[in-house]
LOTOR-293110 format. One line per 4 residues: their letters; for each residue x, y, z of C-alpha. Coordinates in nm, 3 decimals, always signed. Example, Ala and Ser with C-alpha at 12.3 -4.5 7.8 and 13.67 -1.06 7.14 Angstrom:
as	+1.230/-0.450/+0.780 | +1.367/-0.106/+0.714
//
This chain:
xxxx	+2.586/+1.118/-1.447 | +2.776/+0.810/-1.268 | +2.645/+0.511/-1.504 | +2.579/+0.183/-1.255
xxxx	+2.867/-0.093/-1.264 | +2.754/-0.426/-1.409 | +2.825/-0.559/-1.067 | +2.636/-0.339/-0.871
xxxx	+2.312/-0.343/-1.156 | +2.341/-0.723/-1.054 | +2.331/-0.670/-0.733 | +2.035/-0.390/-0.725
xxxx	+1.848/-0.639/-0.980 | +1.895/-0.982/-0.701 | +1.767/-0.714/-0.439 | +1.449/-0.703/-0.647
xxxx	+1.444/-1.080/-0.667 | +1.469/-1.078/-0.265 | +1.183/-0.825/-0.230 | +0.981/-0.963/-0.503
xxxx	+1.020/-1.290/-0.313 | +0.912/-1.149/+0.004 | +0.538/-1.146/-0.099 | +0.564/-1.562/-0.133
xxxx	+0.756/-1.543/+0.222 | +0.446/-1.334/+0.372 | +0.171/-1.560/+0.225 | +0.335/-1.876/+0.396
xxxx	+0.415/-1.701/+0.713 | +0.047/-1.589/+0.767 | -0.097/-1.936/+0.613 | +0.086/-2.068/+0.946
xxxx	+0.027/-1.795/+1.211 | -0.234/-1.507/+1.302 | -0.112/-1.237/+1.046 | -0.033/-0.949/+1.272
xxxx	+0.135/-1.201/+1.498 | +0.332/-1.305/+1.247 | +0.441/-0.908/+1.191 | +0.537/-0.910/+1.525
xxxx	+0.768/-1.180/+1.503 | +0.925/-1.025/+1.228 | +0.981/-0.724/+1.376 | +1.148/-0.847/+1.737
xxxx	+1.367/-1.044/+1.492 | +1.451/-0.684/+1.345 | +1.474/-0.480/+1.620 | +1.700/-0.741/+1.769
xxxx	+1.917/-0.739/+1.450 | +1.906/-0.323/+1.442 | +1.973/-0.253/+1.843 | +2.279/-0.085/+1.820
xxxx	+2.186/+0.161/+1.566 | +1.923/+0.244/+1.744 | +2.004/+0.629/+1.903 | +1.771/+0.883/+2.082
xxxx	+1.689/+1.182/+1.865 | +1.602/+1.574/+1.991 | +1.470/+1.728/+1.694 | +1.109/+1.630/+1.572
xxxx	+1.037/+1.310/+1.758 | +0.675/+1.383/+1.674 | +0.712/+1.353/+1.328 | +0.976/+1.071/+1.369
xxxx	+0.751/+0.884/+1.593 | +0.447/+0.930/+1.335 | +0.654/+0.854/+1.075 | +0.728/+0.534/+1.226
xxxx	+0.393/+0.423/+1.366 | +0.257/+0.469/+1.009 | +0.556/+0.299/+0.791 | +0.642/+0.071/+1.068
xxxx	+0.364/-0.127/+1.294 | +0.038/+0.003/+1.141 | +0.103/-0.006/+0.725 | +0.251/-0.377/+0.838
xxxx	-0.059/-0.497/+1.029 | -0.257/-0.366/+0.764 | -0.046/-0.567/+0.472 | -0.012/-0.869/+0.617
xxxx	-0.406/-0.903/+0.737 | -0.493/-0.760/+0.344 | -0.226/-1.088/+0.232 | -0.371/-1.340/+0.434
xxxx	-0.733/-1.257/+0.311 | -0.597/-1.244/-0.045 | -0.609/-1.555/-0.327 | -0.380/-1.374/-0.578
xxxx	-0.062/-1.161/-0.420 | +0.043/-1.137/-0.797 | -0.271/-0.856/-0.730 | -0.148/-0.731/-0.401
xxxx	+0.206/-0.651/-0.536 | +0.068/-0.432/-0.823 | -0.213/-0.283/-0.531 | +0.101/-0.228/-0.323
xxxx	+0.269/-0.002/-0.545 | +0.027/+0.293/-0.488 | +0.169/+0.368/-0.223 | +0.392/+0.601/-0.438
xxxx	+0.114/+0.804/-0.602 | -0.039/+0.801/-0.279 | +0.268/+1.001/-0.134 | +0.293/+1.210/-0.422
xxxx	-0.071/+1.364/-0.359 | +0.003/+1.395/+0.031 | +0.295/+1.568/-0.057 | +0.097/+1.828/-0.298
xxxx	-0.176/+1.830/-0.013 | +0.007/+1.887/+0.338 | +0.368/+1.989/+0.190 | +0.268/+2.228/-0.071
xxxx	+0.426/+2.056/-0.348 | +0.421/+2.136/-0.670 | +0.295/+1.846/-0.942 | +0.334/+1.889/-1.333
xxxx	+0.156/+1.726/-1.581 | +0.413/+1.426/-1.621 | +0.299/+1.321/-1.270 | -0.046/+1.378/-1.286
xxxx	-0.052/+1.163/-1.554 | +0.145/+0.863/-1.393 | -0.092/+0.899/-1.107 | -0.390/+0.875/-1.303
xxxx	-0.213/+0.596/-1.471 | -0.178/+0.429/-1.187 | -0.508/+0.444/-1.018 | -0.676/+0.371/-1.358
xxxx	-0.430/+0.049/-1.363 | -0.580/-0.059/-1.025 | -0.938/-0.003/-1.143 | -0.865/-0.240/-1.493
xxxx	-0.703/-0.516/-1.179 | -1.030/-0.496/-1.011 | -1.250/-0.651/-1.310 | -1.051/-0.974/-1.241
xxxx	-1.264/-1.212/-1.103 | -1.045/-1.350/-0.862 | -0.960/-1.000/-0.759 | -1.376/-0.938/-0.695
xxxx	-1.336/-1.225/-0.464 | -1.046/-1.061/-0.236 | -1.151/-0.684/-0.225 | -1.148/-0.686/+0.146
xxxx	-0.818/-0.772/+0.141 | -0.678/-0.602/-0.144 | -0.854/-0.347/-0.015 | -0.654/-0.379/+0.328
xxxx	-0.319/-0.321/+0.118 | -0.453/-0.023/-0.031 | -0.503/+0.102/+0.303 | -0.177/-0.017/+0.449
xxxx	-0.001/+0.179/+0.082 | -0.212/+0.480/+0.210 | -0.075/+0.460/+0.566 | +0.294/+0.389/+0.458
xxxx	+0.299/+0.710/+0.255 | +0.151/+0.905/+0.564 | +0.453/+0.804/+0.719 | +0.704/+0.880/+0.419
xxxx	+0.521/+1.231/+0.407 | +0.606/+1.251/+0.806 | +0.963/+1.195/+0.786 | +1.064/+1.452/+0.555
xxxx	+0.983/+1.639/+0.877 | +1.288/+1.482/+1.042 | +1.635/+1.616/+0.998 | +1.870/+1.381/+0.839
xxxx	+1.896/+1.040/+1.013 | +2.098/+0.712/+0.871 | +1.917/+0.439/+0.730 | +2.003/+0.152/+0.970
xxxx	+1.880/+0.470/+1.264 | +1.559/+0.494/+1.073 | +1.483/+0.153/+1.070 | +1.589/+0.133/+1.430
xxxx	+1.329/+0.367/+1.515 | +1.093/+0.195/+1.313 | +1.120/-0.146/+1.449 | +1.106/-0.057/+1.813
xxxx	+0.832/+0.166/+1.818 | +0.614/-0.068/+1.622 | +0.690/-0.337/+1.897 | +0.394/-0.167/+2.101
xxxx	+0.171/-0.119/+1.866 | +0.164/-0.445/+1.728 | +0.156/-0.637/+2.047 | -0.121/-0.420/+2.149
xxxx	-0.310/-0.536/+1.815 | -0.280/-0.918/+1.774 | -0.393/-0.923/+2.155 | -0.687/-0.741/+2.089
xxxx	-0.784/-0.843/+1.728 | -0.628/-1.206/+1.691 | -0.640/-1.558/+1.937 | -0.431/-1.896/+1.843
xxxx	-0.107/-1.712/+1.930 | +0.046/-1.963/+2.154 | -0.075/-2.260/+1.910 | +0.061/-2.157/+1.588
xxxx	+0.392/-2.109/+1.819 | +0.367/-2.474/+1.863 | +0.280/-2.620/+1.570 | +0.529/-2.387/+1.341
xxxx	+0.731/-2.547/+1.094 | +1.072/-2.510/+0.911 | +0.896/-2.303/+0.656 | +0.686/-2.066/+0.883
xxxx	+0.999/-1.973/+1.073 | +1.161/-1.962/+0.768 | +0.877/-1.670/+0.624 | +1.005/-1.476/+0.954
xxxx	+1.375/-1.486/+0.952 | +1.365/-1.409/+0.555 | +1.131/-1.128/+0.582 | +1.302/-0.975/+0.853
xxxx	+1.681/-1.009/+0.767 | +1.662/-1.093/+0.369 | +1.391/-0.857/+0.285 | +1.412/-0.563/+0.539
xxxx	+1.749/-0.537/+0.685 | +1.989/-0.713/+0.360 | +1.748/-0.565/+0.063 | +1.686/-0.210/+0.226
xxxx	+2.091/-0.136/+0.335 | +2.149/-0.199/+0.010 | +1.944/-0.051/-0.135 | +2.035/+0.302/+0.095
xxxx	+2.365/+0.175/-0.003 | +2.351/+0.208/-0.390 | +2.137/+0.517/-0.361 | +2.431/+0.677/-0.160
xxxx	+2.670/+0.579/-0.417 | +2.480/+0.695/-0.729 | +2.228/+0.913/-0.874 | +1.885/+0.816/-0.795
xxxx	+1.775/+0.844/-1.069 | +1.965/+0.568/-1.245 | +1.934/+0.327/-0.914 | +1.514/+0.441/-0.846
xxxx	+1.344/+0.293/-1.198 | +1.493/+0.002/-1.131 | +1.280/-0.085/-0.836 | +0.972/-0.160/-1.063
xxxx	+1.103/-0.451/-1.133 | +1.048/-0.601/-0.749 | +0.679/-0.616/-0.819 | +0.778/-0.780/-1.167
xxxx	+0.934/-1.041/-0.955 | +0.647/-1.089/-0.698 | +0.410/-1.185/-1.007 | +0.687/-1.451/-1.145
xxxx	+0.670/-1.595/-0.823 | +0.316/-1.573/-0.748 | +0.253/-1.757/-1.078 | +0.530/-2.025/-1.066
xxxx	+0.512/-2.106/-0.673 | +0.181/-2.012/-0.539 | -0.020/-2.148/-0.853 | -0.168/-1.738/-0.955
xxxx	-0.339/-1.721/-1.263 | -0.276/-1.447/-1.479 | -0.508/-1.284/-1.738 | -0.563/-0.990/-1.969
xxxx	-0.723/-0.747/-1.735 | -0.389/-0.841/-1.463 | -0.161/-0.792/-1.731 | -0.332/-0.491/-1.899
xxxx	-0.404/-0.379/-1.486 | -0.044/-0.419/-1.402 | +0.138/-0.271/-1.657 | -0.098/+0.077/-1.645
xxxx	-0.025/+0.056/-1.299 | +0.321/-0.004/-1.318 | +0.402/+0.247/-1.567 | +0.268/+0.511/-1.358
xxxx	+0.476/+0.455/-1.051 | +0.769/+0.461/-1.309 | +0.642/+0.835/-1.429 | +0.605/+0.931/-1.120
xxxx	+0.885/+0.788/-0.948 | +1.119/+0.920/-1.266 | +1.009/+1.243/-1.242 | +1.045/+1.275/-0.879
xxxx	+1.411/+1.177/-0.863 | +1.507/+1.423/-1.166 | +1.358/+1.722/-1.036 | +1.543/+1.604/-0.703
xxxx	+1.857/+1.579/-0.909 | +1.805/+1.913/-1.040 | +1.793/+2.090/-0.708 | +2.097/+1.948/-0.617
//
C-alpha cells in the first residue's frame, strides 16, 4: 500500500480545514440573503467556473440527471434552509455526516449490497450518536432545521446511490453536470418559496459575497479536485478516514467564530457519531480495495 507523502497529508488535512470552514461561510451567506438564493448564487458562480468540462453524455442520463438533481440543487436547498434555521452548525456538521450511513442502507436496499457486522455496527453507531446530539438543549430548539439537514444527508445519498448507475465520468464532468442542472431547480425554488431576492442583492456586503465565492470555488471546486485528485493517486483507503476530520474542523470553528457552546451530550453525540461514519466509511473502502 502507497503510504501518503507528508506533503500531500498536509495538503488533504488544509482541504479539511477549507471544508470544515465552509459551514461558517454558509451561516454568514444565509444570515445576509434568502438561503436557497444564496445556493443559487453559488452555483452560477460554479457552473461558470466548470463550463468547459461540462460534456453531453449517452449512456444513463436518467440516472445521471437523478443523481444530480438529488446531490446537486435539492440536498443544497435543503442544507442551506436546515443552516439558516439552525443556532449551533457545530450540530449540523455532525447531523451532516449521515449522509454516509444513509447511503450505505440505500445501497443494501435498491443495489443489493451486502453489509457485515462491522457496518451495521458503525451505522447504529452513528444514528445512536445523533439521538445522544438531540438531548442538547440548544439542539431541541433547532430540530426543524437540523432536521432539514438530515433530510438534505438523505437526499444527497439518493443521489450517490444514482450515480453508481452511470458509467465512468471525470470529476470536474460530474460536477459539471451537477451545477447546471441544479440551475433550474433552484431558480424554480427561491421564486416560489422565498421573497427579498432583489434586496439582499443590494444591501450585500464584502462578507456575504465573500460566503459565495468561497463556497463555490474554495469549498466545491479547490477542496473537491483535490480531493478526486489524491484519491486518484492513492489508495482510498489511506486518503478516505481522513475526511472525518472536516467535521472536526467545522466544530473548532463553530466554537471559536460563531460563539457555539459545546457540552457533554455534543461531545459524547459527536464522537458516537463520528466513529461510525469512520467504521463504515473504513470498511467500505477496504472491501473496495479488495475487489480490485
Amino acid at each position: 500500500m502507497t503510504t501518503v507523502s507528508r506533503r500531500d497529508l498536509l495538503l488533504l488535512v488544509g482541504i479539511c480545514a477549507i471544508w470544515g470552514f465552509n459551514l461558517v461561510a454558509i451561516k454568514a451567506g444565509v444570515e445576509r440573503m434568502p438561503p436557497v438564493f444564496f445556493s443559487l448564487l453559488r452555483f452560477i458562480v460554479l457552473a461558470i467556473a466548470v463550463a468547459p468540462f461540462l460534456r453531453p453524455r449517452r449512456g444513463a442520463v436518467g440516472w445521471l440527471l437523478l443523481a444530480s438533481v438529488c446531490s446537486g440543487g435539492l440536498q443544497f436547498a435543503l442544507m442551506f434552509i436546515g443552516i439558516s434555521m439552525s443556532d449551533s452548525m457545530s450540530s449540523v456538521a455532525i447531523v451532516g455526516q449521515l449522509g454516509v450511513p444513509f447511503t450505505t442502507i440505500l445501497s443494501i436496499l435498491l443495489l443489493g449490497e451486502t453489509v457485515r457486522w462491522r457496518r451495521w455496527s458503525g451505522i447504529l453507531l452513528s444514528f445512536a450518536g445523533v439521538m445522544v446530539l438531540g438531548f442538547n438543549p440548544i439542539v431541541l430548539q433547532s430540530l426543524g432545521g437540523l432536521g432539514l439537514v438530515v433530510l438534505a444527508a438523505l437526499v444527497g445519498a439518493i443521489g450517490l446511490v444514482a450515480i453508481k448507475r452511470v458509467p465512468a465520468i471525470r470529476p470536474l464532468e460530474l460536477q459539471a453536470w451537477f451545477t447546471w442542472t441544479s440551475l433550474p431547480v433552484l431558480l424554480a425554488l427561491t421564486w416560489i418559496l422565498e421573497d427579498g431576492q432583489l434586496e439582499s442583492m443590494r444591501t450585500l456586503d464584502l462578507t456575504g459575497i465573500g460566503a459565495v465565492l468561497f463556497t463555490a470555488l474554495a469549498s466545491s471546486l479547490v477542496g473537491h479536485t483535490t480531493f478526486f485528485w489524491l484519491v486518484q493517486r492513492y489508495p482510498v483507503t489511506s486518503v478516505a478516514p481522513v475526511t472525518v476530520l472536516a467535521p472536526l474542523f467545522s466544530v473548532v470553528f463553530s466554537v471559536l467564530l460563531l460563539g457555539d457552546v459545546i457540552d457533554w451530550r455534543i461531545l459524547a453525540g459527536g464522537a458516537m457519531t463520528l466513529a461510525g461514519v469512520a467504521i463504515i466509511s473504513m470498511r467500505e473502502r477496504e472491501l473496495r480495495d479488495t475487489a480490485t
